[in-house]
C-alpha atoms as one frame of an Amber mdcrd trajectory, in Angstrom:
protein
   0.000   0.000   0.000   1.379   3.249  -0.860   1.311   6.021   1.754  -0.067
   9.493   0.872   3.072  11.730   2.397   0.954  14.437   3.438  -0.897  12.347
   5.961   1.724  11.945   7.697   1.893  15.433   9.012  -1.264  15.805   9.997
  -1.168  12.237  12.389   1.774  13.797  13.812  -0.621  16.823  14.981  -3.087
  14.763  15.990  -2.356  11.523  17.492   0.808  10.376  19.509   2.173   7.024
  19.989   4.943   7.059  22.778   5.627   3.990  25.126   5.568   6.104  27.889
   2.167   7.037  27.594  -0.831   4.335  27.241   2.019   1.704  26.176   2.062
   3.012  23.210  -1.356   2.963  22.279  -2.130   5.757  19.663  -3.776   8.491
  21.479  -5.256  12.538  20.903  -2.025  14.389  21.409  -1.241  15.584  24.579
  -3.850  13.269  26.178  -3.918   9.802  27.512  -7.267   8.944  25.382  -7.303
   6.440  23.044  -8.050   7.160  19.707  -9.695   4.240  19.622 -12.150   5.168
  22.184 -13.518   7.742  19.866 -14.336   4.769  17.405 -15.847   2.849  19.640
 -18.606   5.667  20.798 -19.091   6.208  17.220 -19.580   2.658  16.377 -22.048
   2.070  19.851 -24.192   4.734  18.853 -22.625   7.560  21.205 -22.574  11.072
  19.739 -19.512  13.398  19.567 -20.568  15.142  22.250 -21.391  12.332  24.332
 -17.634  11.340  23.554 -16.365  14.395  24.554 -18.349  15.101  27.819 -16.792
  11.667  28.785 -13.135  13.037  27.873 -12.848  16.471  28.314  -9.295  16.299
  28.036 -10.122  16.101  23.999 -10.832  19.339  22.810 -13.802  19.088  19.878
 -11.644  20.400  17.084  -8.979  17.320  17.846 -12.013  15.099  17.665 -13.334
  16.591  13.786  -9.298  16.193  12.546  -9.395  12.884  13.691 -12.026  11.908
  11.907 -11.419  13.849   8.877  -8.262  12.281   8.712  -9.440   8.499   9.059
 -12.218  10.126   6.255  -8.841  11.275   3.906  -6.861   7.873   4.345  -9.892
   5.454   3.891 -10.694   7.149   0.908  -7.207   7.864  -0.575  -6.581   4.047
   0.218  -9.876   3.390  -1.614  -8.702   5.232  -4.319  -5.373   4.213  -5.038
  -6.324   0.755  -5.052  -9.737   0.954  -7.195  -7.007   1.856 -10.588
């Protein structure tokens, strides 16, 4: 799979992966919340908001990025490998 380069800054704004924090576990930059916490209220049914009440250490706008993101690299990926 080839990697769009200009994802890459953008996850490095965003999400942070450091085996001091979580064990490594991706998280929202300068947070200990899993990304993959987010996905998981999505996918249950929570809202955004419920998300974020629950982890106020996430600010909203971290939340959108993150999910525009996942939005850019599914579809690139999609993309790239529908030629």
């Amino acid at each position: 799979m080839k990697f769009d380069e200009t994802i890459t800054p953008k996850v490095d704004g965003l999400i942070t992966c450091d085996t001091q924090i979580m064990s490594g576990t991706p998280v929202f930059k300068n947070t200990r919340v899993p990304i993959k916490n987010l996905i998981d209220y999505l996918e249950s049914g929570e809202t955004l908001d419920e998300f974020l009440d629950d982890f106020p250490s996430v600010k909203r706008e971290q939340a959108i990025k993150v999910l525009e993101l996942a939005t850019e690299f599914l579809l690139t990926h999609v993309y790239e490998n529908s030629r």
